[in-house]
C-alpha positions in Angstrom: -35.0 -42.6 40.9 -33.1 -41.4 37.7 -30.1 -38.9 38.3 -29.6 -36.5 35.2 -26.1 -36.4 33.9 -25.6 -32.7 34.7 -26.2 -33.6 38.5 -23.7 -36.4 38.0 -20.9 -34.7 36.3 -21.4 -32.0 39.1 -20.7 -34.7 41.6 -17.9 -36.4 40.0 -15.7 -32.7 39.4 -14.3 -32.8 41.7 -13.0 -36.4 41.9 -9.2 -37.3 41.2 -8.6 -39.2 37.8 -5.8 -40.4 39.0 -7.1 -41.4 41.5 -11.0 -42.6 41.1 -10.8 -44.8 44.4 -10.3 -41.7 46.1 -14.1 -41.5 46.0 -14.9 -44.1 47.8 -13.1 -43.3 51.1 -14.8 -41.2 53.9 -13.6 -37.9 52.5 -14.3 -38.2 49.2 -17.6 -38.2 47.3 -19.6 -41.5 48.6 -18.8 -40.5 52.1 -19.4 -36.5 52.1 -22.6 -38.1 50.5 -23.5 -39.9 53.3 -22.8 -37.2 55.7 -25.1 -34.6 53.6 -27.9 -36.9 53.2 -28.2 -37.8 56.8 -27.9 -34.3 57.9 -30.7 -33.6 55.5 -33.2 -36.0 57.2 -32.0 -34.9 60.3 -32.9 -31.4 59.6 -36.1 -32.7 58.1 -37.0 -34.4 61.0 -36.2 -31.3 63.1 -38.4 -29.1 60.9 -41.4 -31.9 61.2 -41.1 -31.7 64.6 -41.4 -28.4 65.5 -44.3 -28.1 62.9 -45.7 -30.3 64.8 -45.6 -28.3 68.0 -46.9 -25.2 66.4 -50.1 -27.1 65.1 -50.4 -29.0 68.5 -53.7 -27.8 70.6 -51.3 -25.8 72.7 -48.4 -24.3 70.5 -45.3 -23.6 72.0 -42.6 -21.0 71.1 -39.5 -24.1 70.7 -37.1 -23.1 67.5 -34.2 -24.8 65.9 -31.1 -24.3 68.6 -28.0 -24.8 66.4 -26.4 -28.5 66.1 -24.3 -30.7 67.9 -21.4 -33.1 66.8 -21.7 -36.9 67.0 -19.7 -39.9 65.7 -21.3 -42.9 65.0 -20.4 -46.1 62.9 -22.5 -46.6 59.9 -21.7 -50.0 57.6 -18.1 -49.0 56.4 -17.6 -46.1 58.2 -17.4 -43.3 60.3 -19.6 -40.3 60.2 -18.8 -37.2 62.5 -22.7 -35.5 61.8 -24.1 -32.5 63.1 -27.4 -33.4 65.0 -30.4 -30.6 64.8 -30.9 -29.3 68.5 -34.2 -27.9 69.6 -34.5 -24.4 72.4 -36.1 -27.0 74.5 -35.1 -30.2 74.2 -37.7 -32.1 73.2 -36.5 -33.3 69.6 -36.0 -37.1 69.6 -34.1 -38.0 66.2 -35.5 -40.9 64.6 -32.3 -41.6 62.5 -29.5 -41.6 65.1 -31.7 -41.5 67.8 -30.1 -40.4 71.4 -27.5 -42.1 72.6 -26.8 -43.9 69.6 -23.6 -44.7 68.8 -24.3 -47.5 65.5 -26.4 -47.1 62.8 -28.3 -50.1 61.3 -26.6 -52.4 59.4 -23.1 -52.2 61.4 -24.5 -54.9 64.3 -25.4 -56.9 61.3 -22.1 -57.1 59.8 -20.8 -58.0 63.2 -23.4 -60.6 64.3 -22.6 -62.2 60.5 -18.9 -62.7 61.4 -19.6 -63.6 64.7 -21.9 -66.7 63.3 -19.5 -67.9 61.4 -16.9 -68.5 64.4 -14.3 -65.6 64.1 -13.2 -64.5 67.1 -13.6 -61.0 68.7 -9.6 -60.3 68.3 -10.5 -61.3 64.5 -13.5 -59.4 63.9 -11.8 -56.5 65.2 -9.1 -57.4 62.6 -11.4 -57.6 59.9 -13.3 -54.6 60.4 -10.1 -52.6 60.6 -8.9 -54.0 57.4 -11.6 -54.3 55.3 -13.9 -50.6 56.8 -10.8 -48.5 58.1 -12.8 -48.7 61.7 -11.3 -49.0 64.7 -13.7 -50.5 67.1 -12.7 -52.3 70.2 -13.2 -55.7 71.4 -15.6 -54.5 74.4 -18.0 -53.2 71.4 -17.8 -56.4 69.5 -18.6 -57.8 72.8 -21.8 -56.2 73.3 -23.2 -56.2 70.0 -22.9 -59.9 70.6 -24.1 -60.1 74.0 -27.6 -57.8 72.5 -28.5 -61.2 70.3 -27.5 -63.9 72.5 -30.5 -63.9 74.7 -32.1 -63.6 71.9 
């Protein structure tokens, strides 16, 4: 996938030149990017799923029912999204499924440093420094604990 330079110099007005890191924090451009694309899928995922239903042998009358917040910790950061909600109930993300709290690649991260001997109380560090998250040792914990019986 190509983007044309008009879509990028749309992007990148309104970045700071003083400031070009700026984009690359959770409020500027990369993040908000994030944030927009997953809502996209999520919507699209909604709309499939109530297509779906319409076409089924025995259509029902379910519609989109506004959105709901939810944080969860991607790779290097935090996204506060707004999750499609169905009249009844019955839309199951794929993306950020229910319940989910951590999107793919964060465990991995964490599983990588935990390989290589750090210490909870030091991966907790790292993330902090290195990803601006704040996740506690009990997390680390369990994302451990998932792969050990593994």
């Amino acid at each position: 996938m190509t983007i044309d330079k008009a879509t990028l110099d749309k992007l990148l007005e309104g970045v700071d030149p003083h400031n070009p890191q700026s984009m690359f924090t959770d409020a500027g451009l990369f993040g908000q990017l994030k944030k927009a694309l997953a809502e996209r899928m999520l919507q699209a995922e909604l709309a499939h799923h109530l297509e779906q239903q319409r076409n089924a042998p025995e259509p029902t009358r379910n519609h989109r029912n506004g959105s709901s917040k939810k944080s969860v910790l991607a790779a290097e950061t935090k996204l506060e999204l707004n999750i499609p909600r169905d009249r009844d109930g019955s839309f199951e993300p794929q993306l950020v499924a229910k319940h989910q709290r951590r999107l793919p690649g964060f465990n991995d991260k964490v599983i990588s440093l935990y390989a290589r001997g750090l210490p909870v109380r030091e991966i907790q560090g790292h993330l902090t420094e290195l990803y601006g998250l704040e996740v506690s040792p009990d997390l680390i914990s369990s994302i451990t604990g998932e792969v050990m019986g593994e």
